[in-house]
Every structure is written in structure tokens, then in C-alpha cells.
N, CA, C and O of each residue as an XYZ file, in Angstrom:
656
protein
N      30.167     -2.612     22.096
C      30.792     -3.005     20.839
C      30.914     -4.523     20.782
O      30.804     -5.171     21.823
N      31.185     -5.249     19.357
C      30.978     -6.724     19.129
C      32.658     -7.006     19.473
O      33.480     -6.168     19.844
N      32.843     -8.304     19.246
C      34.411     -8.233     19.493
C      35.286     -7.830     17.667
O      36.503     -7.890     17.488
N      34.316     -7.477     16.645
C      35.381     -7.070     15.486
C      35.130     -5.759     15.173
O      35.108     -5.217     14.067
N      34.769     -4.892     17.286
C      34.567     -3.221     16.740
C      33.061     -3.132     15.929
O      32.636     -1.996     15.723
N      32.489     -3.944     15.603
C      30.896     -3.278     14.765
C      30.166     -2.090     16.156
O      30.209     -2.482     17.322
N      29.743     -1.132     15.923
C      28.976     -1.238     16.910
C      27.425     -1.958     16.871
O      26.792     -2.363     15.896
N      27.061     -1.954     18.363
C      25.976     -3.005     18.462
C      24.879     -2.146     19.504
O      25.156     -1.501     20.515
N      23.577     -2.381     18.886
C      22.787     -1.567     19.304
C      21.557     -2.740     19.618
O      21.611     -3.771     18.947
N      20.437     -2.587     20.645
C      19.443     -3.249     21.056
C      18.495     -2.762     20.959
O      18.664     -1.614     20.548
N      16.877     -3.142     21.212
C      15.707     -2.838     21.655
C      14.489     -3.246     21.328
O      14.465     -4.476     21.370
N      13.893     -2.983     21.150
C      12.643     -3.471     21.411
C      11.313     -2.879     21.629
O      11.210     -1.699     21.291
N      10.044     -3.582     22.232
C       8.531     -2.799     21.677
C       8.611     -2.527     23.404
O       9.575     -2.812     24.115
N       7.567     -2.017     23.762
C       7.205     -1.923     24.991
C       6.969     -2.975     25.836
O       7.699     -3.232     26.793
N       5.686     -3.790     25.446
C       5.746     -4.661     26.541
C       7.102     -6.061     26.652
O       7.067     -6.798     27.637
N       8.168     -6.266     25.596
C       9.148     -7.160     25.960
C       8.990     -8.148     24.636
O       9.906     -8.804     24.139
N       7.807     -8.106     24.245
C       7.381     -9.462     23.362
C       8.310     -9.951     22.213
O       8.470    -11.096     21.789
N       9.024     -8.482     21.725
C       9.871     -8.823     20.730
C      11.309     -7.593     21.108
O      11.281     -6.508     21.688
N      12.196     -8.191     20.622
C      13.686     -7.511     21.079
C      14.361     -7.775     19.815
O      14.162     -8.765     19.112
N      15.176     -6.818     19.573
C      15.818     -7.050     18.466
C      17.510     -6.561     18.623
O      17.723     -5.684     19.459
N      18.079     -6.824     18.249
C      19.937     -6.668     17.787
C      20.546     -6.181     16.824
O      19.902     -6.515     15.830
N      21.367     -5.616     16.538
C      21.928     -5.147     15.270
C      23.740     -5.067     15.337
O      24.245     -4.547     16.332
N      24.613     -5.599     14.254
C      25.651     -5.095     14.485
C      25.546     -4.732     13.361
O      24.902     -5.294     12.475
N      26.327     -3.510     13.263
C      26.956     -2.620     12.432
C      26.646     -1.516     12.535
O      25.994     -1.164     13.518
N      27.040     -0.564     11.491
C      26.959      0.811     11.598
C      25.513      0.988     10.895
O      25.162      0.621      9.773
N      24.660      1.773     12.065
C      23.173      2.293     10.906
C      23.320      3.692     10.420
O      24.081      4.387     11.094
N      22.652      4.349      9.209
C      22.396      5.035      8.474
C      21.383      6.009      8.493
O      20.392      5.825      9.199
N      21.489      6.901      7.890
C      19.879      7.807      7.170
C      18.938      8.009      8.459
O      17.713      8.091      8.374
N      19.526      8.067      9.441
C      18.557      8.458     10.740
C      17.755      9.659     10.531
O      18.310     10.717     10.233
N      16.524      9.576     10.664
C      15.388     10.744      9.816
C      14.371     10.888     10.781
O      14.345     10.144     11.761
N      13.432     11.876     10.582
C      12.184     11.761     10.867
C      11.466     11.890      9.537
O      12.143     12.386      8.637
N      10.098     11.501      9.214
C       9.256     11.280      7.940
C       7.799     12.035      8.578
O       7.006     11.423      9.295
N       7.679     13.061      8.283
C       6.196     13.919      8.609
C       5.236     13.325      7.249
O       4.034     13.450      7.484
N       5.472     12.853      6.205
C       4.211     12.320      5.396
C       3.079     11.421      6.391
O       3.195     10.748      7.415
N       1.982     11.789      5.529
C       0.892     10.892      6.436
C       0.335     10.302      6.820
O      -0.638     10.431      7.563
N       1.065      9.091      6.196
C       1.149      7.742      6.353
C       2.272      7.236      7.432
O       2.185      6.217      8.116
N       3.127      7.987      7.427
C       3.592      7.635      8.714
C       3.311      7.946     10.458
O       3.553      7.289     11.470
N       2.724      9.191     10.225
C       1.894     10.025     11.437
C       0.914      9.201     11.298
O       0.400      9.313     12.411
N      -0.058      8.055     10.444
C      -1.024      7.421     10.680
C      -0.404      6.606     11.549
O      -0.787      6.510     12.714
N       0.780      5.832     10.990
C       1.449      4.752     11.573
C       1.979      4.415     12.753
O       1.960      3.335     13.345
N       2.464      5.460     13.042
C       2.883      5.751     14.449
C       2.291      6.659     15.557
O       2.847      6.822     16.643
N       1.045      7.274     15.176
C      -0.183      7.734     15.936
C       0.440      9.201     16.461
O      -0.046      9.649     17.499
N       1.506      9.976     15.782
C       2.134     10.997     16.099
C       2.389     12.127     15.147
O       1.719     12.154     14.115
N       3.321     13.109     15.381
C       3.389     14.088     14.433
C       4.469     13.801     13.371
O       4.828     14.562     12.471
N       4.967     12.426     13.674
C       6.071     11.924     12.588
C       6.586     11.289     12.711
O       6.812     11.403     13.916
N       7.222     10.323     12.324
C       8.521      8.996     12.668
C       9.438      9.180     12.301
O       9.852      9.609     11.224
N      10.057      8.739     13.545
C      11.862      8.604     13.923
C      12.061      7.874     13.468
O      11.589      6.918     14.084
N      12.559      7.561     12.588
C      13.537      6.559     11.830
C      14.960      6.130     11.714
O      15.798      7.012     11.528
N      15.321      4.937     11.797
C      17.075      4.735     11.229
C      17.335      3.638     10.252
O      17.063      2.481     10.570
N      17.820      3.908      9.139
C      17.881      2.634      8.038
C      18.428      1.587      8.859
O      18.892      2.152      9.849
N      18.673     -0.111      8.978
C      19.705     -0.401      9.216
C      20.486     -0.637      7.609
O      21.672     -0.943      7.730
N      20.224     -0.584      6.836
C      21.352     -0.464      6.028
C      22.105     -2.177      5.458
O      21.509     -3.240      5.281
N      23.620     -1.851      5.291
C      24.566     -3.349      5.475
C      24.497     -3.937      7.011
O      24.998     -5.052      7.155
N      23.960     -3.343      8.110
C      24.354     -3.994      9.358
C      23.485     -5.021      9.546
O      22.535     -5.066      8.765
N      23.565     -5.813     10.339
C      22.903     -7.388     10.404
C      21.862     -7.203     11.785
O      22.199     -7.397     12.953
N      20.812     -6.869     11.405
C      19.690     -7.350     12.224
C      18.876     -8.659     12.703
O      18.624     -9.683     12.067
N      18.608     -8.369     13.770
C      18.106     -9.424     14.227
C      17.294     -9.946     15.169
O      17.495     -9.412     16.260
N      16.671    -10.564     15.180
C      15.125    -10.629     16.453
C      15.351    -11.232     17.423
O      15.196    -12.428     17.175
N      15.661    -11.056     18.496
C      16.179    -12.348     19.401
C      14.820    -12.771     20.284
O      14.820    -13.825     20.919
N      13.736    -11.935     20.279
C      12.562    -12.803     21.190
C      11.434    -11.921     20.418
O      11.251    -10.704     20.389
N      10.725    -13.038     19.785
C       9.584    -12.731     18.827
C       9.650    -11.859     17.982
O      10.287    -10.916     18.451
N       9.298    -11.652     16.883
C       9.338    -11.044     15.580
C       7.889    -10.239     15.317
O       6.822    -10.768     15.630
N       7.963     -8.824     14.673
C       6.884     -7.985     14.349
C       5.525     -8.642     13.348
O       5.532     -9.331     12.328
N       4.463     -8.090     14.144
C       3.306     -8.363     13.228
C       3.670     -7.888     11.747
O       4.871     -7.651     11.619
N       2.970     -7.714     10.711
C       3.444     -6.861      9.507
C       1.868     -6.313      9.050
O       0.861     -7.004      9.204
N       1.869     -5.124      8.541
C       0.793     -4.334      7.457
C       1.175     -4.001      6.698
O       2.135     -3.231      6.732
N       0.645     -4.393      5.677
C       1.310     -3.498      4.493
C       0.524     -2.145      4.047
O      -0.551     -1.967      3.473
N       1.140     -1.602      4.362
C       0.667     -0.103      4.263
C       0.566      0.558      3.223
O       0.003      1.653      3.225
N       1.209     -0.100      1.901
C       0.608      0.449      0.589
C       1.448     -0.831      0.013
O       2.136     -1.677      0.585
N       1.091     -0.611     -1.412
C       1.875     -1.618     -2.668
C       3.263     -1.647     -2.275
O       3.535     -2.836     -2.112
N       4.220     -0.977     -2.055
C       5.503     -0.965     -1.937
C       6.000     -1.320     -0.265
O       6.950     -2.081     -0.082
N       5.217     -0.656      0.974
C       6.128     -0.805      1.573
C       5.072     -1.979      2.967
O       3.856     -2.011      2.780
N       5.565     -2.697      4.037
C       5.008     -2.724      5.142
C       5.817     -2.343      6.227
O       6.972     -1.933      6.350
N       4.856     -2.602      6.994
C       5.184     -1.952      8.757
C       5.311     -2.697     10.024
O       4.416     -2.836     10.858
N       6.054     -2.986     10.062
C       5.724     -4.343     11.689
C       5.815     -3.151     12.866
O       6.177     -1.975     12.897
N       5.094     -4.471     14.146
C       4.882     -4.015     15.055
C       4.714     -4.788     16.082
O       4.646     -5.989     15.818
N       4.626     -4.484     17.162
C       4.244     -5.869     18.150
C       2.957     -5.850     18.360
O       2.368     -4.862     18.800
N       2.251     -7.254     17.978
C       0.805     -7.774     18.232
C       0.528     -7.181     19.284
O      -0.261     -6.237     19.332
N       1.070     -7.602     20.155
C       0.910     -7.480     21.792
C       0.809     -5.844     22.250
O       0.013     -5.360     23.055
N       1.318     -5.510     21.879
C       1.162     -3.979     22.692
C       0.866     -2.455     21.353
O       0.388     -1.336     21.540
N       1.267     -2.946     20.409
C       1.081     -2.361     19.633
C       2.280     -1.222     19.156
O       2.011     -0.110     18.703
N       3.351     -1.642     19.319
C       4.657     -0.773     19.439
C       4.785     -0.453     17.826
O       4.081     -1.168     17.112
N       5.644      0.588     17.133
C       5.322      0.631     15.905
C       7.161     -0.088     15.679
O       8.061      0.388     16.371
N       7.309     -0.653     15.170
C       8.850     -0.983     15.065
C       9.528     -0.743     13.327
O      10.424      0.080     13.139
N       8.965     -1.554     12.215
C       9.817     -1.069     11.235
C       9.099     -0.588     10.161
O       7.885     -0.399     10.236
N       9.818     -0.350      9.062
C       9.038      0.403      7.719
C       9.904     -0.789      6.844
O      11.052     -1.108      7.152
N       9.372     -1.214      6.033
C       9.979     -2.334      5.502
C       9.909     -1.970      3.944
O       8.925     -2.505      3.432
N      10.722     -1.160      2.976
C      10.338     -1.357      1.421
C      11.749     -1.815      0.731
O      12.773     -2.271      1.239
N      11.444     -1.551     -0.471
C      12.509     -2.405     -1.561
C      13.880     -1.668     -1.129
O      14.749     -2.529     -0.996
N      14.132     -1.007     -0.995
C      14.834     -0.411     -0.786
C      15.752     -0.479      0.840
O      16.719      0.246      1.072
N      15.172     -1.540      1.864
C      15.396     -1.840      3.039
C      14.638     -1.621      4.444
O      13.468     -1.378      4.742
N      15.482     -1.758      4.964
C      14.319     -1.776      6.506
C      15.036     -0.833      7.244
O      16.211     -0.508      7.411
N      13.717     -0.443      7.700
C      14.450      0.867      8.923
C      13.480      0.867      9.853
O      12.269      0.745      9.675
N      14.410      1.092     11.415
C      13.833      0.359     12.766
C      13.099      2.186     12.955
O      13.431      3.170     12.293
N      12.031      2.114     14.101
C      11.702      3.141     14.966
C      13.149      3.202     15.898
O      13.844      2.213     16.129
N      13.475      4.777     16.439
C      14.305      5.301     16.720
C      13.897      5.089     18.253
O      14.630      4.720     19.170
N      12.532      5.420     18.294
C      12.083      4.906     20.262
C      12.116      4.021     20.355
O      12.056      3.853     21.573
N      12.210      2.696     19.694
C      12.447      1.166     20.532
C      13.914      0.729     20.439
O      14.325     -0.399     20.710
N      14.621      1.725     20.038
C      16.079      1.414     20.772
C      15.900      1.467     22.063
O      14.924      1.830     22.720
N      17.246      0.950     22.467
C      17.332      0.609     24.248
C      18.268      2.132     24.218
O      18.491      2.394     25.400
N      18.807      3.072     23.439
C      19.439      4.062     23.580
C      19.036      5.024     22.821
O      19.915      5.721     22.314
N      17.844      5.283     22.576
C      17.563      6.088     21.404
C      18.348      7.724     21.191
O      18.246      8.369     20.148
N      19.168      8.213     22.487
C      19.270      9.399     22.437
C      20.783      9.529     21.303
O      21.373     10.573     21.023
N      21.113      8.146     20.826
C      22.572      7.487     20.021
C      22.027      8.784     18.715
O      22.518      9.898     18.533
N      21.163      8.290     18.163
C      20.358      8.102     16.803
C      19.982      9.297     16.577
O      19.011      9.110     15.845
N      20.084     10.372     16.700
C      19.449     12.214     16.769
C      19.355     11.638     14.442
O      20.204     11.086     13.743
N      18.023     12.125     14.117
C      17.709     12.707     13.112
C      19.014     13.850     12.242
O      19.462     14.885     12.736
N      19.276     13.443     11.282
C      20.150     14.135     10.348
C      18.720     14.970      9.357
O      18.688     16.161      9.046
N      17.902     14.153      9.107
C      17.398     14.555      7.666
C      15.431     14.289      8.036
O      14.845     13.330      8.538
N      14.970     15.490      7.559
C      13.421     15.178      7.346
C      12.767     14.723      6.559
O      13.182     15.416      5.630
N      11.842     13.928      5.989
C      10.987     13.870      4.619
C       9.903     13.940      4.500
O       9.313     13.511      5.492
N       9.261     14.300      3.711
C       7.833     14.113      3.510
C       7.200     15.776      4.141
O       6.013     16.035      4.339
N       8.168     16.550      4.318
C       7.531     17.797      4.768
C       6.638     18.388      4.330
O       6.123     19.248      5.044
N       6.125     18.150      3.007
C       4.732     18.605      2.438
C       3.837     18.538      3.416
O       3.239     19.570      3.721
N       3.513     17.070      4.237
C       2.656     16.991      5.313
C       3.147     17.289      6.400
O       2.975     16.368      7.198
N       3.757     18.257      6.890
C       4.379     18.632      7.689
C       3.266     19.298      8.776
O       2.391     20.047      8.344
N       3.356     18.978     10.201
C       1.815     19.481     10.395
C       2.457     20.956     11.099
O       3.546     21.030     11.668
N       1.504     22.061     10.902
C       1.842     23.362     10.703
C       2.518     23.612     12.547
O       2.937     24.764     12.661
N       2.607     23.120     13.332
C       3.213     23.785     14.648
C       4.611     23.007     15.250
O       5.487     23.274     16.073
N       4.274     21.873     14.323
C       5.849     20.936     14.791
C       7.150     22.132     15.108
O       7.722     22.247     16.192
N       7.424     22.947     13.882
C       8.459     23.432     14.757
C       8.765     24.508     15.448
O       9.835     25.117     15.409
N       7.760     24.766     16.133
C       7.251     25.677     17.393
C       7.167     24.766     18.580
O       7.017     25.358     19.648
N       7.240     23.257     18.640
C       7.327     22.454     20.020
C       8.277     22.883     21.283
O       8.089     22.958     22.497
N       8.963     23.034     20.747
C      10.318     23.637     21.517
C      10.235     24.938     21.928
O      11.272     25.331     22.462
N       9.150     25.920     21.844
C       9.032     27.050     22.289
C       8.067     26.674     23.687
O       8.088     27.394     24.686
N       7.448     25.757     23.608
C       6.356     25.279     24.517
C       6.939     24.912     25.680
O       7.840     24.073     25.690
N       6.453     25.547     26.871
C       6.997     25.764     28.320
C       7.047     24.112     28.791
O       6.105     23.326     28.685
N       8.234     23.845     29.268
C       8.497     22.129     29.699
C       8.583     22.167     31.227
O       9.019     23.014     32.006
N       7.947     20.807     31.416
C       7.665     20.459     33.096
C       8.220     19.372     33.290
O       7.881     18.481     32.512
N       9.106     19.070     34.207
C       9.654     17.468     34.493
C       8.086     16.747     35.562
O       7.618     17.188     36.612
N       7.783     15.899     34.977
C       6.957     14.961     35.826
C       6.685     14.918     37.088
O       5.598     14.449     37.426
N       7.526     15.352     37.987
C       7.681     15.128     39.450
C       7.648     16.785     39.713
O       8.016     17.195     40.814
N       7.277     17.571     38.861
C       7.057     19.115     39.403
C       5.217     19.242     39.355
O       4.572     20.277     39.525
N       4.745     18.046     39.111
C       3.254     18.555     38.924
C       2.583     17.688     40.668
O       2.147     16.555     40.871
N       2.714     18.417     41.242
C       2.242     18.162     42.967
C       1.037     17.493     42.892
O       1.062     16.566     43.702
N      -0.236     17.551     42.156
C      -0.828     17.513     41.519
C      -0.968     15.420     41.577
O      -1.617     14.496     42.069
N      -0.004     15.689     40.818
C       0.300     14.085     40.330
C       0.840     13.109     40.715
O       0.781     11.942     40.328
N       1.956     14.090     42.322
C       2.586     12.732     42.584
C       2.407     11.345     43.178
O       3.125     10.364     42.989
N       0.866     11.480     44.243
C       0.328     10.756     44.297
C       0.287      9.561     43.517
O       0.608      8.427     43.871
N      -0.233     10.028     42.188
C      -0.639      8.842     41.233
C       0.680      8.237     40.445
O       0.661      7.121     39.926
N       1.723      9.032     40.423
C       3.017      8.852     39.804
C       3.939      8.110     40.966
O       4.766      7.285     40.576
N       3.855      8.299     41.950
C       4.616      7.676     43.553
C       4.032      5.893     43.505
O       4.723      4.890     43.685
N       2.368      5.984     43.165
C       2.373      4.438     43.036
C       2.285      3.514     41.664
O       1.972      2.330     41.545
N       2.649      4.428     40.741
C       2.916      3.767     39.502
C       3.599      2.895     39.527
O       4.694      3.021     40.075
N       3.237      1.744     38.976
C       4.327      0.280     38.935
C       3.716     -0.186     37.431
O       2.644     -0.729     37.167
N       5.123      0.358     36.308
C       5.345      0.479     35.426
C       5.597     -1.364     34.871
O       6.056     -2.174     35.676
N       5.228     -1.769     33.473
C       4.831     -3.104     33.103
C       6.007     -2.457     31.958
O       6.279     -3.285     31.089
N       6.414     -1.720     31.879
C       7.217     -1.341     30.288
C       8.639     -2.755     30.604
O       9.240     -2.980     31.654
N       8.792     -3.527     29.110
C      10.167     -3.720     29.331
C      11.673     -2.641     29.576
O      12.011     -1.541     29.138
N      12.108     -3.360     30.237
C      13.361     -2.313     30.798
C      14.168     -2.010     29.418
O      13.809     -2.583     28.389
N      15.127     -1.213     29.409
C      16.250     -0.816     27.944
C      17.701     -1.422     28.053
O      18.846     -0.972     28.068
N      17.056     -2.751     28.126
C      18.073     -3.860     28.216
C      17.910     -5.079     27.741
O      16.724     -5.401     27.664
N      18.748     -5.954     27.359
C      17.852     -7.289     27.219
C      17.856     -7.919     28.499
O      18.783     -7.784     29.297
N      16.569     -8.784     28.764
C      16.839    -10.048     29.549
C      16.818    -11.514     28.855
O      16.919    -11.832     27.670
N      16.648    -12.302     30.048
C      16.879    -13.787     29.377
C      15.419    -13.950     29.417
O      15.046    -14.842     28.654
N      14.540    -13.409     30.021
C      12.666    -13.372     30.411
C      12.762    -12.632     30.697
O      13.637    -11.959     31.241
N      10.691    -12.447     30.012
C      10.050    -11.562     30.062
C       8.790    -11.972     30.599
O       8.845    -13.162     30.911
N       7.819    -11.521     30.799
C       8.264    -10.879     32.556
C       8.976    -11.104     33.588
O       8.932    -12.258     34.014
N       9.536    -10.465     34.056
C      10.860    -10.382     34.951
C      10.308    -11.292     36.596
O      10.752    -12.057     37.452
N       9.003    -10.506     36.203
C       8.070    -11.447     37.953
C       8.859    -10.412     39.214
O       9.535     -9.390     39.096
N       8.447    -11.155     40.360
C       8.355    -10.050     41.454
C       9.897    -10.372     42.010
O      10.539     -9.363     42.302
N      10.484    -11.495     42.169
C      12.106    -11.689     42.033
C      12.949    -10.952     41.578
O      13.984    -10.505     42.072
N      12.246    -10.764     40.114
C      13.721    -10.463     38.896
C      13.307     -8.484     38.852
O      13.710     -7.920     37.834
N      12.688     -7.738     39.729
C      12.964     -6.755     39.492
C      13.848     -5.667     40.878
O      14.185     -4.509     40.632
């Protein structure tokens, strides 16, 4: 929390390049199955959260932008290709995965379900494996040395072989 109670939320793209801040309360937390957003975010739909009245803000580098039709664009990070906002007249609303807490933000509301792609909500019937149960893999997962920024801010990015 800020010191006048706002709450305050962080995050950012994957590789670090850009980080962003927010105080206040956000809004309209959604997912959007239309298909322009499954273009956009290379998935079966985007997580979304308005920010609304709360005060956003970029604290290390700022999103590429596309404009993705007459009305709205889309930033993202150059660098890695993270999908970060939806930008129209109506306001800006961040991706729900480049929070540093995304599990805050759970979806109230869907849109665009016309394009709804026909098995989305059958995912959850689909048998789940934690990562470290596939024997298989641990090999290659044991020497993974992960480049993702952490779900925090730092003061630098890259952290280097010191700062981790």
C-alpha cells in the first residue's frame, strides 16, 4: 500500500525492459476471447484490467505501440515481445500476466464470446501435471537458468551474476 492507503500494484514484460506502477484501485478485470485479441496476445484470450482513475506509470522504458484498428492500440515490449496494454478512447487496460501478482486480478467478466474458441471451457477438465513430475524433463528443467525478470522491481536490469 502507498502511504494515503491507494493500493499499489507493479510489473512488467518479461525480459525487464519496461516496468510499470500503478496507485489506485483497478477495475473491469476481464478476459476478451474476440479475435483480435487472441491475435494479440498469441492465445485463447486476454486477461485484462482497466486501470481506470488510478495513476499509472512506467518506471523503466515504455511499450512499443500498434495500432490494431482505427480506435484502439496495443503496446508491448520491443525487446521481448510481451503483450502489455490495449489502449482506446475509452482508457487503458494493462495485461493481467505482467503484473508482479497477477493471482490479485481473477477476471469478473468475459467479452467478445462470439469468438469464443469452442474448448476454452473444457480446459479445466484436462488432466494437470506440475513440471517437476515429468522425469522425463528434469534433466533439462534442473539446468535451466531462467533470463525472465523477477516479480519485483529492481534498481537494474540485468541483475548480472552478483545481483542474483
Amino acid at each position: 500500500m502507498s502511504l494515503d492507503n491507494k493500493p499499489v500494484y507493479t510489473g512488467g514484460c518479461q525480459c525487464g525492459a519496461i516496468r510499470f506502477r500503478i496507485e489506485g484501485a483497478l477495475t473491469d478485470t476481464s478476459i476478451c476471447h474476440c479475435r483480435m485479441c487472441q491475435k494479440a496476445f498469441g492465445n485463447f484470450y486476454a486477461p485484462l484490467v482497466s486501470v481506470g482513475t488510478a495513476h499509472l506509470q512506467w518506471t523503466r522504458g515504455e511499450p512499443k505501440r500498434f495500432r490494431s484498428s482505427n480506435h484502439v492500440q496495443r503496446g508491448f515490449c520491443e525487446s521481448c515481445g510481451t503483450p502489455l496494454t490495449y489502449e482506446a478512447p475509452d482508457g487503458v487496460a494493462l495485461a493481467i500476466g505482467a503484473f508482479d501478482h497477477p493471482e490479485e486480478l481473477a477476471p469478473i467478466v468475459q467479452w467478445g464470446i462470439e469468438d469464443k474458441l469452442p474448448y476454452v471451457d473444457d480446459l479445466h477438465r484436462l488432466p494437470g501435471h506440475r513440471s517437476d513430475a515429468d522425469l522425463e524433463s528434469a534433466g533439462f528443467l534442473k539446468t535451466m537458468k531462467s533470463n525472465q525478470h523477477p516479480d519485483y522491481d529492481t534498481d537494474e536490469w540485468p541483475l548480472g551474476e552478483a545481483g542474483k
